[in-house]
C-alpha positions in Angstrom: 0.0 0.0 0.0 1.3 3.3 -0.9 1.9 5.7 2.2 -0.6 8.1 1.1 -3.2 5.7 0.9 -1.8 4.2 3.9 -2.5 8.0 5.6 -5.9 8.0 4.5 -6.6 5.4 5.3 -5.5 5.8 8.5 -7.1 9.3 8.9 -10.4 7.7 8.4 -9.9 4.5 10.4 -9.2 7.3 13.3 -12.0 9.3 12.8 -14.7 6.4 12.8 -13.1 5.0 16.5 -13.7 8.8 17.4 -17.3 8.8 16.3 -18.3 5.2 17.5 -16.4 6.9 21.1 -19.0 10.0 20.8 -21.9 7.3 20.2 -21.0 5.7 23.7 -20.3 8.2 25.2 -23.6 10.0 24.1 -25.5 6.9 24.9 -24.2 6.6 28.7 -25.0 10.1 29.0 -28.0 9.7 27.6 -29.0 7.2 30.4 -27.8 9.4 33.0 -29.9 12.2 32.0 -33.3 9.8 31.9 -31.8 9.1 35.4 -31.4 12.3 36.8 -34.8 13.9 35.5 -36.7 11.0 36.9 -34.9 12.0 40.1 -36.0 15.7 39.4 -39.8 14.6 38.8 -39.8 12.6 42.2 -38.0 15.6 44.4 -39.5 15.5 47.9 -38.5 18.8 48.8 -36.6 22.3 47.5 -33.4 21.0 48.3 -33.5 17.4 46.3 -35.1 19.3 43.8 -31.8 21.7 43.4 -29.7 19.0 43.6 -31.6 17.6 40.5 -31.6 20.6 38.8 -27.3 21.1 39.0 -26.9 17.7 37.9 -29.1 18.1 34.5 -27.4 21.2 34.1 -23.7 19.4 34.8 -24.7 16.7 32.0 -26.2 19.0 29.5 -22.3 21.1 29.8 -20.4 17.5 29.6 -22.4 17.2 26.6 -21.8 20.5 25.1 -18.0 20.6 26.2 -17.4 17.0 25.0 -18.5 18.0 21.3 -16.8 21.2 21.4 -13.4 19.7 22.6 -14.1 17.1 20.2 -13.4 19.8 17.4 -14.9 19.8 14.1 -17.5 18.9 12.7 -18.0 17.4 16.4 -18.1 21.4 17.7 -20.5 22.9 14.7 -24.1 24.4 16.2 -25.8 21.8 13.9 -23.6 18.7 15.5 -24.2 19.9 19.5 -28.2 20.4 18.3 -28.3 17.1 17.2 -26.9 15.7 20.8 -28.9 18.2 22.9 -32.4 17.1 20.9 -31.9 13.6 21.6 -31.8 15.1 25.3 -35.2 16.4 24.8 -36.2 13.6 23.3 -35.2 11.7 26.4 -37.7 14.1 28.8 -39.6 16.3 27.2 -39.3 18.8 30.3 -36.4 20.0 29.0 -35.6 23.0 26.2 -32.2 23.3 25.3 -31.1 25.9 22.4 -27.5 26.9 21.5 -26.2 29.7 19.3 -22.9 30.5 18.2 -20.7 33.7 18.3 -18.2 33.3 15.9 -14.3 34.6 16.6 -13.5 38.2 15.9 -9.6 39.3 16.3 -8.5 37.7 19.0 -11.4 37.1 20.9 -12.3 32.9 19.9 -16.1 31.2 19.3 -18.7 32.3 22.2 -21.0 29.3 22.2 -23.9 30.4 24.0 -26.6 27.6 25.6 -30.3 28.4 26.3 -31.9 25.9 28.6 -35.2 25.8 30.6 -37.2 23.1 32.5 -40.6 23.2 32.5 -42.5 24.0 35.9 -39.2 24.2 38.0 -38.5 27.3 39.8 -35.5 29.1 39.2 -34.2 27.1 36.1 -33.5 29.4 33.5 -30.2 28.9 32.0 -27.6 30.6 30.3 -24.2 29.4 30.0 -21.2 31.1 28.2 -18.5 28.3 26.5 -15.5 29.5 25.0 -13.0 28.4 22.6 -13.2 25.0 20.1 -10.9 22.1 20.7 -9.3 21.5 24.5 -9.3 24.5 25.8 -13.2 25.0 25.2 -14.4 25.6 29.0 -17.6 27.0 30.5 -17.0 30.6 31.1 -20.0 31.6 32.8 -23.7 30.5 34.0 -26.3 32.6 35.1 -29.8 30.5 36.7 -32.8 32.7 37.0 -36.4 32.3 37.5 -38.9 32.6 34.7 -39.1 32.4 30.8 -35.5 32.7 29.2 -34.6 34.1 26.1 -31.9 35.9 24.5 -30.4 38.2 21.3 -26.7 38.0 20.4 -26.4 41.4 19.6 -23.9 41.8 16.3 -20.3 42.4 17.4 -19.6 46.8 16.8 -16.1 47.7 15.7 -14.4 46.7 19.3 -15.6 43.4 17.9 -17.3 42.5 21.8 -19.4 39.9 22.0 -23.0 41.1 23.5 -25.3 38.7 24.7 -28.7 40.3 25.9 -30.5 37.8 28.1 -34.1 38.2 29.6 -36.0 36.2 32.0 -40.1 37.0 31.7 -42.3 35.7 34.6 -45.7 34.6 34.2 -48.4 37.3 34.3 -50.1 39.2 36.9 -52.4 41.5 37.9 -53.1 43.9 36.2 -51.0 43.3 33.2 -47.7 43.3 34.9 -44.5 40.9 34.7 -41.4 40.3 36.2 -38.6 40.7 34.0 -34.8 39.6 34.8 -32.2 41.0 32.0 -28.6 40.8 31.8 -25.8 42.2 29.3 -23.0 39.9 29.2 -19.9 41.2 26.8 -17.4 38.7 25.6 -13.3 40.1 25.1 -10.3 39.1 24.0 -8.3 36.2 25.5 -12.2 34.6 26.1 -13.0 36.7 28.8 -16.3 36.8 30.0 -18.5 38.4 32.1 -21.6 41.0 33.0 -21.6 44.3 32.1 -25.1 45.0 33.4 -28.5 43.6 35.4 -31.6 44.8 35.3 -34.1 44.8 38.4 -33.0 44.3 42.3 -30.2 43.2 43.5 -32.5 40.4 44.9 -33.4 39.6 41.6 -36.6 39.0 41.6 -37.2 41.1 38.8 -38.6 44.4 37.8 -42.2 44.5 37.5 -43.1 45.5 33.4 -46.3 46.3 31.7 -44.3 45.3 28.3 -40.5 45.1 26.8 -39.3 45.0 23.0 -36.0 44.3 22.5 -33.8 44.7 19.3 -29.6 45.1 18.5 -28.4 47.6 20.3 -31.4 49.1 22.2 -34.1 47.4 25.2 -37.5 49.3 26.2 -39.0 48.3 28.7 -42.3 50.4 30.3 -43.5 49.9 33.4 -45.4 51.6 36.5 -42.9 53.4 39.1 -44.0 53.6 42.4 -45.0 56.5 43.8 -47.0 58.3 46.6 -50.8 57.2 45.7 -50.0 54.7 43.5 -52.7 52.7 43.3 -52.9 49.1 41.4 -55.4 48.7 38.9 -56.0 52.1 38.1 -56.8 53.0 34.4 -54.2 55.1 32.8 -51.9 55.1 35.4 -48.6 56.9 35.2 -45.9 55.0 33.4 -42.7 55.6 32.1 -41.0 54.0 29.3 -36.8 54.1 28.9 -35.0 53.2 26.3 -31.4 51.6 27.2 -28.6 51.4 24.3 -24.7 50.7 25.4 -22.9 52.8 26.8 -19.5 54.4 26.9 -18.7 52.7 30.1 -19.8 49.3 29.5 -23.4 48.3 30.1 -26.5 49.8 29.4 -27.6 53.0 29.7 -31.1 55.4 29.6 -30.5 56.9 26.6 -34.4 58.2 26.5 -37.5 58.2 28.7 -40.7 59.2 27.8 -43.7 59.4 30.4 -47.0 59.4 30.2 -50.1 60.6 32.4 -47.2 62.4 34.8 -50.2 64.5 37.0 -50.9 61.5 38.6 -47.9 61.3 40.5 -47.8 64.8 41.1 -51.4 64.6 42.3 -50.4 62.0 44.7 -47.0 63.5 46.1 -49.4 66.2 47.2 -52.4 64.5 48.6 -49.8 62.8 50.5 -48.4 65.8 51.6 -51.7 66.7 53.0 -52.5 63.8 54.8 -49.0 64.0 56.3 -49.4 67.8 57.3 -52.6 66.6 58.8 -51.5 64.1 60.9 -48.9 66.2 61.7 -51.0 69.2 62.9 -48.5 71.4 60.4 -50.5 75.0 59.8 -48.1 76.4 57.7 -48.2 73.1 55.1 -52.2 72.9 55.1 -52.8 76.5 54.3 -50.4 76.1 51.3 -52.1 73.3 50.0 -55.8 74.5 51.1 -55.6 78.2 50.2 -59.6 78.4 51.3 -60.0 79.1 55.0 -63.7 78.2 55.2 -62.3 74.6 53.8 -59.4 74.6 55.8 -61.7 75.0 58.9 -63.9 72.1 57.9 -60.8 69.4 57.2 -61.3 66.7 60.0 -58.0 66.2 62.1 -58.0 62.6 61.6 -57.8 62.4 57.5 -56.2 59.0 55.7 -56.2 58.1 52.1 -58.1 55.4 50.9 -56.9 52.8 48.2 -59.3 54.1 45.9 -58.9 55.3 42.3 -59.3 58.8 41.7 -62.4 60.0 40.2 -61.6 62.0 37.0 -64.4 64.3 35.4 -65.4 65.2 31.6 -62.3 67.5 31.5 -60.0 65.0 32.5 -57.0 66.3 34.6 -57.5 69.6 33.6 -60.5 69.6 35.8 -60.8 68.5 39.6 -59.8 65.1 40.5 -61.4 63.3 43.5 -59.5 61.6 45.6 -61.1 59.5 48.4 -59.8 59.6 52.1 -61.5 58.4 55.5 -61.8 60.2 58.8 -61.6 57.9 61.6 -64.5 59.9 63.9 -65.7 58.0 67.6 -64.1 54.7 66.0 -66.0 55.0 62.7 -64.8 55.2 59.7 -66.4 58.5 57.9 -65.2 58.6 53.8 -64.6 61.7 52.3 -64.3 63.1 49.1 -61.3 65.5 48.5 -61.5 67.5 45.4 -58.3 69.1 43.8 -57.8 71.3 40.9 -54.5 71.9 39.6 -53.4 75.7 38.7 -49.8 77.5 37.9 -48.4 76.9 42.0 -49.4 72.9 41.3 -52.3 70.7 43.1 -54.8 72.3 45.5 -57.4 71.3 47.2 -60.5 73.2 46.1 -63.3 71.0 47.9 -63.8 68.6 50.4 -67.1 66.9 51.5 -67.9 63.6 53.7 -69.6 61.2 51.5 -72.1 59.5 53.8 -73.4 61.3 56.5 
């Protein structure tokens, strides 16, 4: 035999030991998985349950990292789809979705996993893999609660890898979401990390009314909290920011608009009246009831209710009622405060006790 045909020959005897390998290899994971999600389905308790839970996620990356170490064609999207579907196949609990960054300069291949499991709490998954071949490692994992998805976000001209990844809890009331979202950037030297979080430090989330997300920009619009908020009000106040990269790394308000604004100024003030009331402040109630004869008839024991305000035909631009309750010989009396806004801001131009 001639030695390049002995070469190829060779070359191909190699690469069907290293396929019928993967097929083992897939097949005892493969069991393992069944294994571990049956364990998952049967947890007794929060604890078992996480312990489930890291050891899906622990096969699902041996998975992942065995193909990409494996190389090509072992390491191509379409290849490590292949493997994770037969996973879902397995338990059909599970959805697992990868994408691929490719390399830009020095910075290698992000490989970046999506994985959920249905009706577990906090089980959200995205994990970060760099490099092909066997240096490919899992760079970073972030678990959250609720709905993931993600953009990859194309690379600008400091060729950074941006991953944009939100979590969406179920809804509400009153039209309102949680939503988790993180920036992760990818650098040179496969270095990665988060450049930015949105919601509490807890996270738990920031509560949303809606969020649209596209390269380069997230809106989100949601209902801040405020003095008088009330929930389930019609046309509440709500602002809306836009958030585009910034300079510094992260995200950043670039612009935010807002909409039906009176009611929170409406409600800073009432709240200053009930607090100037409680308060016994002279000074503070004559500035916000310029009427004497009204100022004279004000109970001293005046609390809001949580009651939507009551807007006439003219809308804000005519009075507002706000409802309140004076506590009088351990019955509750409710009242109606009417307010009318001028150039100096919110005053109260009438107040009456509803019931008698």
């Amino acid at each position: 035999m001639r030695p390049q045909r002995f070469r190829g020959a060779l070359l191909i005897g190699i690469a069907a030991l290293l396929l019928a390998a993967a097929a083992v290899s897939a097949q005892d994971r493969l069991e393992r998985f069944r294994a571990v999600t049956r364990d998952l389905a049967t947890a007794a308790d929060a604890a078992e349950r996480e312990r489930a839970v890291q050891a899906v996620y622990e096969l699902i990356d041996a998975e992942v990292l065995d193909s990409l170490r494996g190389g090509e064609p072992f390491a191509s999207p379409v290849f490590i789809r292949e493997r994770l579907d037969a996973l879902m196949e397995a338990w059909g609990g599970a959805t697992l979705r990868v994408l691929r960054i490719p390399e830009a300069g020095r910075r290698g291949p992000i490989t970046v996993g999506l994985y959920s499991l249905a009706a577990v709490e906090v089980s959200g998954s995205l994990r970060l893999y760099t490099g092909i071949g066997s240096g490919a490692s899992l760079a970073a994992v972030s678990t959250q609660d609720g709905l993931l998805d993600a953009q990859v976000w194309p690379p600008g001209p400091d060729r950074v890898a941006r991953v944009l990844a939100l979590w969406s809890g179920p809804p509400a009331a009153h039209g309102m979401r949680a939503l988790h979202a993180e920036l992760w950037e990818g650098r040179e030297g496969d270095r990665v990390g988060r450049t930015w979080t949105l919601g509490p430090a807890a996270g738990d989330g920031m509560r949303v009314t809606e969020w649209r997300a596209q390269p380069g920009e997230l809106v989100i619009r949601y209902q801040p909290s405020y003095p008088g908020w009330k929930p389930g009000c019609v046309d509440q106040m709500e602002e809306e920011d836009h958030y585009r990269p910034s300079a510094a790394g992260g995200l950043a308000v670039s612009r935010r608009q807002i909409s039906n604004a009176w009611r929170r100024e409406l409600g800073v003030t009432a709240d200053a009246l009930f607090r100037a009331i409680a308060i016994e402040d002279t000074r503070a109630i004559a500035q916000l009831v310029p009427a004497p004869g009204l100022r004279a008839r004000l109970p001293a024991t005046l609390v809001a209710e949580p009651v939507c305000e009551q807007i006439g035909p003219s809308g804000p631009r005519g009075p507002v009622t706000v409802a309140a309750t004076e506590v009088r010989e351990g019955r509750r009396v409710p009242w109606a405060l009417s307010w009318t806004r001028n150039a100096a801001g919110w005053r109260l131009s009438a107040a009456r006790p509803v019931l008698q």
